[in-house]
MARRO-847004 format. One record per atom (N, C-alpha, C): x, y, z. Coordinates in steps of 0.1 Angstrom, whole numbers, plus 5000, padded with zeros to 4 digits. Each point is the difference from the previous one (the first is absolute). Example, Ala and Ser with C-alpha at 12.3 -4.5 7.8 and 13.67 -1.06 7.14 Angstrom:
2
513249435078/499150125000/500950125000/499650114993/500950115000/499250115008/
END
This chain:
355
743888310755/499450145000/500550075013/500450104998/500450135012/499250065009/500449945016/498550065008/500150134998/498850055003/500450175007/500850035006/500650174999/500750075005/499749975019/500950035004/499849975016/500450145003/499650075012/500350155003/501249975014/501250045001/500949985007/500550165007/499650055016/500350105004/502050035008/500350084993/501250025004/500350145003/501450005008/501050185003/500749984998/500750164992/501150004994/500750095009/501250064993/500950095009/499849965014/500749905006/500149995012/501349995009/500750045010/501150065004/500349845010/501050015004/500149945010/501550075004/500149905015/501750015008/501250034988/500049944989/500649974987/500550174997/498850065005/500450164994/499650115008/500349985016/499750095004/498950005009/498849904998/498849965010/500449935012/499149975001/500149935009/498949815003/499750004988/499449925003/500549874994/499749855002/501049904995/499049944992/500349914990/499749904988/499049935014/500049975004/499349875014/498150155000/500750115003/498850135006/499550004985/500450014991/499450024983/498949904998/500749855001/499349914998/498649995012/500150015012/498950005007/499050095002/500650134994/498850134998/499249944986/500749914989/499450024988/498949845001/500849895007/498749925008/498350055002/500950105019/498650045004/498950084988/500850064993/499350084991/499549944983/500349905002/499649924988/500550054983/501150025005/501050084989/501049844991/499750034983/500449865001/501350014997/500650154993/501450034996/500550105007/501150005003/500850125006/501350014987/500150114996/501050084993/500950115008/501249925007/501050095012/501350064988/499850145005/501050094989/501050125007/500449905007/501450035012/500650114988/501150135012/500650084990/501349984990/500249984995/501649964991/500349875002/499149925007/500149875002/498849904995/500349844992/499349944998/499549915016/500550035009/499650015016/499749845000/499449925005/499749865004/499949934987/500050044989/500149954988/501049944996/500950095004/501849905004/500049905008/499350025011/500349885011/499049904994/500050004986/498849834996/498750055009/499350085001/498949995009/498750064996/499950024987/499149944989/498949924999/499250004999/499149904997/498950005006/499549875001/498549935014/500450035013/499250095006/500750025018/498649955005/499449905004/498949975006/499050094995/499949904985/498550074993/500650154992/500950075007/500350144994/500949964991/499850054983/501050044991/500850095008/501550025000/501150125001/501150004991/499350114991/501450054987/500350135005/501350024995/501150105004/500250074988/499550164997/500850064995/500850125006/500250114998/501150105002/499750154997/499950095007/499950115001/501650094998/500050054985/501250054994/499850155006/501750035004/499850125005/500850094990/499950114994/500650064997/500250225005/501050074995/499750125008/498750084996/499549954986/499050064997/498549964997/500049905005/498749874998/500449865012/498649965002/500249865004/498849934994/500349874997/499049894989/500149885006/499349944998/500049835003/500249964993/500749864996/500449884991/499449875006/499249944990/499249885004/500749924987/500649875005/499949894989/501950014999/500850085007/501450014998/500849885009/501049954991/501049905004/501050035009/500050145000/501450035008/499750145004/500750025012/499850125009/500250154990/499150084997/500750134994/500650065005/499550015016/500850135009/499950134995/500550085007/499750204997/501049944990/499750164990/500150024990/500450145001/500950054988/500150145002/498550114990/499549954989/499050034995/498849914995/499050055000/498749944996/500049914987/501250054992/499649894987/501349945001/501250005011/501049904999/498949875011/499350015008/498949935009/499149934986/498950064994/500049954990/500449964989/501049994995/500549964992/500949845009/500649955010/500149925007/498649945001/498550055000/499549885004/499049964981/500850064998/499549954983/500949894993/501350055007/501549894995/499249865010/499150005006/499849875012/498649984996/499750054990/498349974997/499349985008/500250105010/499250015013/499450114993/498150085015/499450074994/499950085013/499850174992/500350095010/498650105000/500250015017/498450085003/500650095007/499250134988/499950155007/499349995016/500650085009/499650005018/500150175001/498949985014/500450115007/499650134992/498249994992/499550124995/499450065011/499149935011/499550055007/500850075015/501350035001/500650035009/500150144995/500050115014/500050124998/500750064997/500050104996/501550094993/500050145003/500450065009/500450115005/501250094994/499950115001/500750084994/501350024999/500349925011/501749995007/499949824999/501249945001/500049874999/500449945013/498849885004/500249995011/500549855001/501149915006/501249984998/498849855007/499449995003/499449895005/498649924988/500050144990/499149954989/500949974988/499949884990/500749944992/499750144987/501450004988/499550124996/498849984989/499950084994/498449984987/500149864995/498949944998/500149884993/500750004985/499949864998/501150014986/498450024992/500050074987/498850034995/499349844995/498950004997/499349864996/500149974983/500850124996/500350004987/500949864992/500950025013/501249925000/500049875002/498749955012/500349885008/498749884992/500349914999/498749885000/498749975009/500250095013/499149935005/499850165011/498450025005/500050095009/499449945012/500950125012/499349955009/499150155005/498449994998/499050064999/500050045014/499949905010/499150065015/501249935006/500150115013/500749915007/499950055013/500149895010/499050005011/500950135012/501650015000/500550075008/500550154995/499949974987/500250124989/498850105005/499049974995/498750055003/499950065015/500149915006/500050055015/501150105005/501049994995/501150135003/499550134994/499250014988/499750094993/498950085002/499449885012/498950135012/499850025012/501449945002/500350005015/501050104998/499950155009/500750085010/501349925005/501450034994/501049935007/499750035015/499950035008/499950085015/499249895005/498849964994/499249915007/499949894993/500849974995/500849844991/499349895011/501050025011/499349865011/498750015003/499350115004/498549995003/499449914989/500150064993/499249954983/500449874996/501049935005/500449884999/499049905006/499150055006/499249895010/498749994993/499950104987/498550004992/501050004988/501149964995/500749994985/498649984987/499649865005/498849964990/498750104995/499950115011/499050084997/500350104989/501150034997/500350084992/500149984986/499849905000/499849924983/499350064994/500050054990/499050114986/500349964992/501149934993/500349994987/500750094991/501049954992/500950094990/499050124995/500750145000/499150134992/499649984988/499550104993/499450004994/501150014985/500750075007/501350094995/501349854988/499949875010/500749914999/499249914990/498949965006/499349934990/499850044985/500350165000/499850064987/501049964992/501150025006/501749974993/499949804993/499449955014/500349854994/499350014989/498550044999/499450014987/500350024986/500950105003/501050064987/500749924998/501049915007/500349924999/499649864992/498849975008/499249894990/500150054987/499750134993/499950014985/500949984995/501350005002/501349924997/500149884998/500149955015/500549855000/499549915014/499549895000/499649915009/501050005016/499450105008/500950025017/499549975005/499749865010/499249935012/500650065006/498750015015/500450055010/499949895011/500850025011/500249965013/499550075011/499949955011/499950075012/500749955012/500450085006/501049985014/500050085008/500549975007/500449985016/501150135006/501149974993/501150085005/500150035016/499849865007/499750025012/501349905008/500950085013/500949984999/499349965018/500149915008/499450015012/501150015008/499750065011/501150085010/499450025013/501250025007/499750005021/499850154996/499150035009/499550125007/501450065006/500150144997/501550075008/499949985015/498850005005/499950085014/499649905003/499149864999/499449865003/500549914996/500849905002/501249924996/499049834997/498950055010/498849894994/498950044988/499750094996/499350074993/500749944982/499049934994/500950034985/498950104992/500750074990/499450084993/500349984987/498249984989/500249984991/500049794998/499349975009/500449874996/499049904990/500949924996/499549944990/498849965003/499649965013/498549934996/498750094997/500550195007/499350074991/500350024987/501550014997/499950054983/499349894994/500049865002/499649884989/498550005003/499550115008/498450034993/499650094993/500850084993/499750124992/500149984988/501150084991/500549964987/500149904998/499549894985/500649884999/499750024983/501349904993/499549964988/499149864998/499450004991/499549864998/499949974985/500849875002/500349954982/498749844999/499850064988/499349914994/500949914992/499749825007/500949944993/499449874997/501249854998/499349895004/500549985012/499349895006/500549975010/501449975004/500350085014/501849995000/500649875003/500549944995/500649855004/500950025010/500349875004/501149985015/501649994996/499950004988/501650044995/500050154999/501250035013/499650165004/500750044983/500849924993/501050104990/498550054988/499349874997/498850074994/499150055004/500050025009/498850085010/500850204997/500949995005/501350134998/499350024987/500149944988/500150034988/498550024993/499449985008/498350034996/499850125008/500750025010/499250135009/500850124996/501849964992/500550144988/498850004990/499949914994/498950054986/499450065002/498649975011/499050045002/500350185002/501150045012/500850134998/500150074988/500749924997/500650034985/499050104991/499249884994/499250014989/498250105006/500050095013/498949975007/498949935005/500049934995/498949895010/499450015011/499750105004/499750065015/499150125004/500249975013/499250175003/500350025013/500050145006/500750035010/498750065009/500049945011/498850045010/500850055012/498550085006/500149995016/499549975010/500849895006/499249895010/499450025008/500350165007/499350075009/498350004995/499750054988/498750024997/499449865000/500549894993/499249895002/500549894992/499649844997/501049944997/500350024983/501250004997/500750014988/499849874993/499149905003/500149894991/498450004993/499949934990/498650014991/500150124991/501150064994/500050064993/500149974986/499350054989/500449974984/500050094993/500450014991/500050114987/500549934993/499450024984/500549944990/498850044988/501049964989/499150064986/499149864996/499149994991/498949884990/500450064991/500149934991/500050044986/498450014993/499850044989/498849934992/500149874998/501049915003/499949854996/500149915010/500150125014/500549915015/500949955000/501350084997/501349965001/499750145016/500549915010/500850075015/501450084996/500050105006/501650075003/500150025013/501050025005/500550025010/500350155006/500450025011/500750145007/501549984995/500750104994/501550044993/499549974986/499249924996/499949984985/500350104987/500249994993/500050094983/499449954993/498850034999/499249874992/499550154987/499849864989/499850104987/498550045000/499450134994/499150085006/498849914989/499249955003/498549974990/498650055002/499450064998/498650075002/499549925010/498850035008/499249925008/500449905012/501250025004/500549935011/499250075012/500149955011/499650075013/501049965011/500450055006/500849995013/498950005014/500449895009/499249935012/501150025013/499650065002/500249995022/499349945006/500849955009/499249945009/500750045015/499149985015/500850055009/498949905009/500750015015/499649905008/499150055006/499550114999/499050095009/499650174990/498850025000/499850144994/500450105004/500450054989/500950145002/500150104991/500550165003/500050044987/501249984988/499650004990/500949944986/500450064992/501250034997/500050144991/501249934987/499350034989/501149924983/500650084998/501150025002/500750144990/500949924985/499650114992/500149974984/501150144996/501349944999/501250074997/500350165012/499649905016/499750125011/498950085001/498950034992/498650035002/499249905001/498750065006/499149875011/499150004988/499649875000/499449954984/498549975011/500449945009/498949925008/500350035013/498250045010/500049995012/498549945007/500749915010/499049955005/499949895011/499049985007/500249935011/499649854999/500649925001/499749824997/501249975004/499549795005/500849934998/500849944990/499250004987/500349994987/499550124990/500750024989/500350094989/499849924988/499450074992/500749954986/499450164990/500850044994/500150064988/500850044989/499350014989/501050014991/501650094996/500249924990/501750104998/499550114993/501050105005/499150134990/501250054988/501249944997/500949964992/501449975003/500650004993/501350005005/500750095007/500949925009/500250075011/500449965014/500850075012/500049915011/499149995010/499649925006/498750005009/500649935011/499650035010/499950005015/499350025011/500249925014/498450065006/500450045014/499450085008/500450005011/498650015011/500349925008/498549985011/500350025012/498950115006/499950085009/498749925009/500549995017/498949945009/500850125011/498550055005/499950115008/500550124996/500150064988/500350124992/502249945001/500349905004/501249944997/500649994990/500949994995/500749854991/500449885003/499649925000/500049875000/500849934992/499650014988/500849904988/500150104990/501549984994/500850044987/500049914995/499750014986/500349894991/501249984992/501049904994/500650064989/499450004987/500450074990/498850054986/499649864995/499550014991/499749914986/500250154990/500749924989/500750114989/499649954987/498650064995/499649994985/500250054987/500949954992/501250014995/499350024984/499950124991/499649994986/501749964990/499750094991/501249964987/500750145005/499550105005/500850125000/499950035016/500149915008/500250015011/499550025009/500250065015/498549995009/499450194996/499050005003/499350155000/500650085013/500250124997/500350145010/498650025005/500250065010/498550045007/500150174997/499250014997/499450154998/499650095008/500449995012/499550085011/500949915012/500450115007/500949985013/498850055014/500549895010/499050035013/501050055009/501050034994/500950055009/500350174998/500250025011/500150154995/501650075006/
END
């Protein structure tokens, strides 16, 4: 018999020396220690970066997989799960189309970074759309923070980065939604955090990991990871993959004790990323490590609101559902959907909260 899922906290998009940081594989692994991080996902630029040098694997207790941040002149995306370096690209579907020939899988980046009227040569250009890619990256901890930080006072605001955490608009969440009525797109969360010497304090780092690896994190629901790093690697892509997860912020409080998942009428369990076929009378159950407010959205409208440690109410039909929980008027936790699936497909929502 199969124990339970085990909850396993990880960062993605993570930079190092490899591309331009400054920080080394030895600083990765010891920020994600102190911080009780159990995966690190490093996504050096046009390089599979220490992934080449065999340096993969168990680093004292830390998982470290390598993917790659594809550059092209009109998009940049991540590639998780690729055999071989993509490198810049001259367009977004010659990048994709390379990481499909490698049955590797590719995450839309870089929605929350700002976009000014003139193109400013230090921001990557528009993301590649989420239309396109397998996997999204929803929140992301330096994205966000560029996007309300004043270039002019970049360094001041660098010493409160964490305070600025609000979460993806309203505007973005709406699009992934649309999305769901299509087709099954987990989401991720990251980092995009590159750590670096201070220009003017040569002792000063800015941006460093042991703050980013308390903010944004994903966390996959799995079995427990074994000590053979190659199947360990290959349970923490699925879990990616297929969503199995949910994306917190560690700032508000801890990211572990989280559940979501469907009952059937017969108590058959589903899971978070699931497609499960739609049957009358199921109920969907949260659970969280501490009370908070809870909000179900049912194809992007709020079906349910309310404050508890645990949830349970019913399906209100087919459709994708999702939840997101708020401590201190925050966000806290994103979920990825559960997708309730009839003969004619999932339901449209009939009213937009977006305007």
């Amino acid at each position: 018999m199969a124990s339970s899922p085990r909850t396993y906290t990880g960062v993605l998009h993570v930079h190092t020396v490899q591309s331009g940081g400054y920080g080394t594989l030895e600083e990765v692994v010891e920020a994600a220690k102190k911080n009780e991080v159990d995966f690190v996902v490093l996504t050096d630029h046009g390089t599979l970066g220490y992934g080449l040098e065999n340096q993969e694997g168990w680093h004292d207790g830390v998982l470290v997989l390598c993917g790659e941040e594809v550059s092209t002149p009109t998009g940049h995306l991540l590639a998780f799960e690729s055999r071989e370096e993509i490198g810049k690209r001259e367009t977004v579907e010659e990048a994709l189309e390379e990481i499909r020939r490698q049955c590797a899988v590719s995450v839309s980046i870089h929605h929350q970074l700002p976009r000014g009227k003139s193109p400013n040569p230090r921001i990557p250009p528009p993301p590649v759309p989420m239309e396109q890619t397998d996997l999204l990256e929803i929140w992301s901890f330096m994205d966000e923070f560029l996007s309300r930080t004043n270039s002019k006072y970049v360094l001041q605001a660098a010493a409160r980065a964490e305070k600025m955490l609000l979460g993806p608009n309203r505007k973005l969440l709406w699009k992934w939604d649309r999305e769901l009525e299509r087709r099954r797109l987990p989401i991720v969360g990251g980092l995009n955090v590159h750590q670096r010497k201070d220009p003017l304090l040569d002792w000063k780092v800015l941006f460093p990991y042991d703050l980013a690896f308390q903010t944004i994190c994903t966390c996959i629901h799995t079995q427990e990871l074994p000590t053979v790093w190659l199947r360990a690697r290959d349970m923490v892509w699925s879990a990616l993959r297929e969503g199995r997860s949910h994306v917190a912020n560690r700032v508000i409080a801890s990211e572990k004790g989280f559940q979501f998942e469907f009952v059937s009428v017969t108590g058959r369990r589903r899971a978070m990323g699931e497609d499960v076929a739609y049957t009358p009378n199921g109920r969907f159950h949260i659970c969280l490590p501490q009370p908070a407010e809870v909000v179900l959205r049912h194809n992007g409208q709020p079906l349910f609101w309310g404050t508890s440690s645990e949830t349970s109410f019913p399906a209100a039909g087919p459709g994708s559902y999702r939840v997101e929980v708020y401590l201190n008027r925050k966000l806290w936790i994103l979920s990825n959907p559960i997708r309730l699936i009839d003969e004619e497909g999932v339901l449209q929502p009939t009213v937009s909260d977006v305007t």
